[in-house]
N, C-alpha and C positions, 0 to 999 in steps of 0.2 A: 494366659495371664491377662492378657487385655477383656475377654470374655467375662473374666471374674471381676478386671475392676467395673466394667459398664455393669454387668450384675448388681453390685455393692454399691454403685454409686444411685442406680434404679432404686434399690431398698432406703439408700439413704433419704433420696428426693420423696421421695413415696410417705416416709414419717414424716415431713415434716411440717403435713399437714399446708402447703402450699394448692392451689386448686384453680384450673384453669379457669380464666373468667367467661370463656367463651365455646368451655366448651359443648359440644350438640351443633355448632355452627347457627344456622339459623332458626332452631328450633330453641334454641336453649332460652333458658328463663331471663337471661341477660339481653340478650338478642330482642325478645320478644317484648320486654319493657321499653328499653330503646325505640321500637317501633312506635310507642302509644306517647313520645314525646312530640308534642306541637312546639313548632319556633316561632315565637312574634316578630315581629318585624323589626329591625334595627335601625336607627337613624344614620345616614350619612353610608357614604361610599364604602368606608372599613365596615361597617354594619352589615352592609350590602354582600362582601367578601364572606365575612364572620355568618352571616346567615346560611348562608350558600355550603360554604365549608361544613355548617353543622347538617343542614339536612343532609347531607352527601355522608357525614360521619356517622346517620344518625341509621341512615339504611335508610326504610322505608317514609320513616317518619309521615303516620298519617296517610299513606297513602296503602290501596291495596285491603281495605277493608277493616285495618285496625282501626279503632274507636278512639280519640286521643283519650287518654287519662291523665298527662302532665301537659304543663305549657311552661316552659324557658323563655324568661323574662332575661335578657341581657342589655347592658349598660356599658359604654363604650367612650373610654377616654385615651386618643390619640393624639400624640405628640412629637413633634419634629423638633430636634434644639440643633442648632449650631455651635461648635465650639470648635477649640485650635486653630485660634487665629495664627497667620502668616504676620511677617513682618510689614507686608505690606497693606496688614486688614483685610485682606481677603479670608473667606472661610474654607479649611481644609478637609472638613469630618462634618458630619450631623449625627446625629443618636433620635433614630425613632421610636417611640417607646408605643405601645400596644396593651391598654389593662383593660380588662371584662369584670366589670360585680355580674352577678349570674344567681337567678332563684327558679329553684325548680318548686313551682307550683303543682299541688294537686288539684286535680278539676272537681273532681266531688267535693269536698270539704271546704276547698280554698286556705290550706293550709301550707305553709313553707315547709318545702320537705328537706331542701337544701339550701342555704344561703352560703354562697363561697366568692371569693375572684380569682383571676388567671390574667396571666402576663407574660410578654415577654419584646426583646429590645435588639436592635440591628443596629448596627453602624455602618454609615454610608460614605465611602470617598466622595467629597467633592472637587470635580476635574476641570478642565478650561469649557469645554463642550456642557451645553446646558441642557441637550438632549442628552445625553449619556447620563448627567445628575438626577434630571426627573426621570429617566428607563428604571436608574437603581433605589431611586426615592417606591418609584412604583412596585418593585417586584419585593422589595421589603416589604412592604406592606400586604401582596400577595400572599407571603411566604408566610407571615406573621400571623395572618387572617388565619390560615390552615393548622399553625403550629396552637392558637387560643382556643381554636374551634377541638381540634383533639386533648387539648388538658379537658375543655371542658365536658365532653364526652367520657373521657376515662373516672372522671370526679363522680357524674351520674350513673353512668354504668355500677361504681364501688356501690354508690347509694342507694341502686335499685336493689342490686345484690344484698344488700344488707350489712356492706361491710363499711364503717365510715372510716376505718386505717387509711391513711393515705403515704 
C-alpha cells in the first residue's frame, strides 16, 4: 500500500510540470548563470555583509574562469527604530529593518534584465547590559544580511531561468 501511494504520488508530482531549479548541480544552466554575476560593491557595513553573503550565494561568482555577463547593482536602506517604551522611558524593543532595490544588469547591452527589492526585519530585546544590546543589534544584522542576500539570489536564479513567477 505505501509502495502504490509513493508511486501515485511520483506520477502526481511528475505532471505537474514543477521542475527543479538546480538541477545538474553545478553544471546546470541555473548554476552556470549565477556564476557569470559580478557584485559591485555596496556602501556601508550592511553592504559589506549583503555583499559577502551574495558572492558566497552566488558560488563562484567571477571567479574560476567565467567571464562576468551580469553586474548586480544593490542599494541598501538600513534601519534601527526604537519603540515600547517603559514607564520609565527607557527603551524595551527596537525593529531593525533591512531593504535592498537590486538591478541585475547585462554587461553586453547594458540593459536592466531585472529590477526588484528584498527585505526583511528582526526585533531586538533591549536589556540593562549594553553589550548584550549591540551583540543582538549585530547578529540581526548578520543574519539579515544572509537572509536579503538569498531572496536576492533566488529572484535572479528565476530570472536567469527564464521564469519571472515568483
Amino acid at each position: 500500500m505505501r509502495a502504490f501511494a509513493a508511486l501515485f504520488g511520483a506520477i502526481l508530482l511528475a505532471g505537474c510540470g514543477l521542475q527543479p531549479m538546480y538541477a545538474g548541480g553545478g553544471n546546470a544552466a541555473v548554476a552556470r548563470g549565477l556564476a557569470t554575476v559580478q557584485v559591485s560593491a555596496i556602501e556601508g557595513k550592511a553592504g559589506w555583509l549583503v555583499r559577502n553573503a551574495l558572492v558566497d550565494e552566488l558560488g563562484m561568482s567571477g571567479k574560476g574562469g567565467a567571464t562576468p555577463r551580469y553586474r548586480l547593482d544593490v542599494r541598501l536602506d538600513d534601519k534601527l527604530e526604537s519603540f515600547a517604551l517603559l514607564a520609565d522611558n527607557t527603551v524595551s524593543r527596537e525593529r531593525r529593518t533591512l531593504r535592498a532595490r537590486y538591478q541585475l544588469v547585462d554587461l553586453n547591452s547594458g540593459a536592466v534584465v531585472l529590477d526588484a527589492t528584498a527585505g526583511t526585519d528582526a526585533g531586538i530585546d533591549v536589556v540593562s547590559s549594553d553589550y548584550a544590546t549591540i551583540a543582538a543589534e549585530q547578529t540581526a544584522l548578520e543574519n539579515m544580511s544572509k537572509d536579503v542576500a538569498s531572496r536576492i539570489v533566488t529572484s535572479v536564479a528565476l530570472r536567469l531561468r527564464g521564469d519571472t513567477r515568483q
